[in-house]
N, C-alpha and C positions, 0 to 999 in steps of 0.2 A: 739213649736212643740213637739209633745209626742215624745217619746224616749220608745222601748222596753223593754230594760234595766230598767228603770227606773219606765215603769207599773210593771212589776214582781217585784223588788222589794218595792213598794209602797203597793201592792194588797197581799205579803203576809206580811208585817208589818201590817195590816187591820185585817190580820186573826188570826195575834198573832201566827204565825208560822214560827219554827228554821231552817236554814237547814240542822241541822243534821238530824233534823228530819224528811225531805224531801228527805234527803239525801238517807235515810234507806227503804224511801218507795218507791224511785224509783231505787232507785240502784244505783244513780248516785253522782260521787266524790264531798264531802262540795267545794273543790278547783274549780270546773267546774261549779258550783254553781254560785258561791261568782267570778268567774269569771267575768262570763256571767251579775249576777248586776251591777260588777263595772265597765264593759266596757276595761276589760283588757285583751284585747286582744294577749298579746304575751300566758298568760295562756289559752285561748279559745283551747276546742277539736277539735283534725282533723277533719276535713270535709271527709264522711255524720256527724259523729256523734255531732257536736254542733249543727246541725241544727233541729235532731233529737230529744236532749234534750231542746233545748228550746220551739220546739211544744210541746212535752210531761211536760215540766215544765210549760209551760203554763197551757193546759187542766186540769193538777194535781188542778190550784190555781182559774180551774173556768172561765177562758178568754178562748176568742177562737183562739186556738194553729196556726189554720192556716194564720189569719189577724196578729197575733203576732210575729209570723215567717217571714213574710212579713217586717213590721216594722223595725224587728232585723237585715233583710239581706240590708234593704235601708240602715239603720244606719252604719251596720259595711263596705258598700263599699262606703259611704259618710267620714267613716274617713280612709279608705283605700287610696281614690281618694287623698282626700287630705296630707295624706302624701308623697301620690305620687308624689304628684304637690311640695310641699317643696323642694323632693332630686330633681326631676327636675330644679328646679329652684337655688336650689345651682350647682349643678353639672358643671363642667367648661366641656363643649362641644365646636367639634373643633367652631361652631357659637359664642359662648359663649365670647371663648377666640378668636375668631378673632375682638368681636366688641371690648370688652376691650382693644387688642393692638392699634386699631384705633383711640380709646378715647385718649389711651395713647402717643401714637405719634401725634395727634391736640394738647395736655397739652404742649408738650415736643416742639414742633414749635410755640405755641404761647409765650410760655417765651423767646424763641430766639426771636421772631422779636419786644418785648419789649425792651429786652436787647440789640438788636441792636439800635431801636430808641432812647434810652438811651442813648447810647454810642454814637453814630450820632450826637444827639442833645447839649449835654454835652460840657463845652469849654478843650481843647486841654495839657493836662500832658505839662508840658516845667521847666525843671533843667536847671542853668544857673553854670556852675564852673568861679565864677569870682573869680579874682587876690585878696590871701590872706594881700599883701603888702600896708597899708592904700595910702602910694605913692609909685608910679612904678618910676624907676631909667633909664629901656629900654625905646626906643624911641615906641616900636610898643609892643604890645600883641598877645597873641595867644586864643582866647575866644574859648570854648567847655562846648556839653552840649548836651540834649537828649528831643527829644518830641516825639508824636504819629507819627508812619512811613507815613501816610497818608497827615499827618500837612505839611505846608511850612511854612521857617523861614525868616520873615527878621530881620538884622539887620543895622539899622539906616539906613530903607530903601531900602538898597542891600538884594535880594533874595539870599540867601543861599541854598546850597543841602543838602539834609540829605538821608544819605543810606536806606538800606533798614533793618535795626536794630532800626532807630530812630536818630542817631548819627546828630549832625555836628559840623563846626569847619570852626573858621575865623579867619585872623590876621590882627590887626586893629594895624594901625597907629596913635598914639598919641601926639596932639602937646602939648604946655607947656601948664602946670596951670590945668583945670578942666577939662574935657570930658566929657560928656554925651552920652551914651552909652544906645539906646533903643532895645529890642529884643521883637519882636511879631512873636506868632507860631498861625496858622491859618487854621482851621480844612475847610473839605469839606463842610460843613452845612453852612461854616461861623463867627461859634464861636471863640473867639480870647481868647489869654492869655500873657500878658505883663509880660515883668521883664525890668526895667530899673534902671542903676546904672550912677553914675557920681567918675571916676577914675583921679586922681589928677596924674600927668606924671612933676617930678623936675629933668630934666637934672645932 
């Protein structure tokens, strides 16, 4: 697509003419000139007068000023439009920023119900504080220890309470010689997680 800009200065590089020295014939500034070629527009003259100089810079080189002019004013609200459309489009408008919040609060809910599935699905945290003594000398124990607040605990069987911290605590009775000692915490999905020890109880 021709470009105005771009006949003018084409058509006077043809003619082997400066624009100073166009400059001087029409009265018109080399800056508003060399403007108007290079399409740079923060230098273009107020309006009337660039529209003015580029018909008469036309006529001057031999084109015809009025189809030129035409050209020149598509062009320059073709790149007008589109810088418009740019700041528009960056611009955070209240539309703007209400769809972004919305994106960002769907992001911000679907990593929770991940992380919930996750968490759901996963088997059940469970600390067991067992008796540092290789043999116990008491006849009975006091077992303590911590799981998910949601988890049930047994041990060896017996359902235990656990607070509402995670907490619980049993005291088991120990006969002679070995023990076996099983502890299973048991999340709502069904995931389990064992700890069993065998504690040796010598009178």
């Amino acid at each position: 697509m021709l470009r105005a800009s771009a006949l003018l200065k084409n058509t006077r590089l043809d003619r082997e003419l400066d624009l100073v020295e166009i400059s001087k014939k029409l009265k018109i500034p080399v800056k508003s000139l060399a403007a108007i070629e290079n399409e740079d527009i923060a230098n273009f003259p107020q309006e009337p007068y660039c529209s003015l100089i580029v018909k008469d810079y036309a006529d001057f080189l031999g084109l015809n000023g009025a189809n030129i002019l035409c050209l020149f004013r598509r062009d320059f609200d073709q790149k007008k439009k589109n810088k418009n459309n740019a700041k528009h489009f960056f611009s955070f408008t209240p539309q703007f920023t209400f769809r972004i919040s919305i994106i960002i609060i769907i992001i911000l809910f679907s990593f929770y119900l991940v992380f919930e599935y996750i968490k759901f699905n996963q088997p059940p945290k469970l600390k067991v504080n067992w008796p540092l003594d290789a043999v116990i000398t008491n006849a009975s124990i006091k077992l303590t220890g911590t799981t998910d607040i949601e988890s049930t605990i047994r041990i060896n069987d017996d359902l235990i309470i656990v607070d509402n911290q995670g907490n619980f605590n049993k005291k088991i009775d120990l006969v002679e010689g070995e023990n076996k000692i099983n502890i299973e915490s048991k999340s709502p999905s069904g995931k389990i997680t064992n700890e069993e020890k065998i504690i040796k109880y010598s009178p």
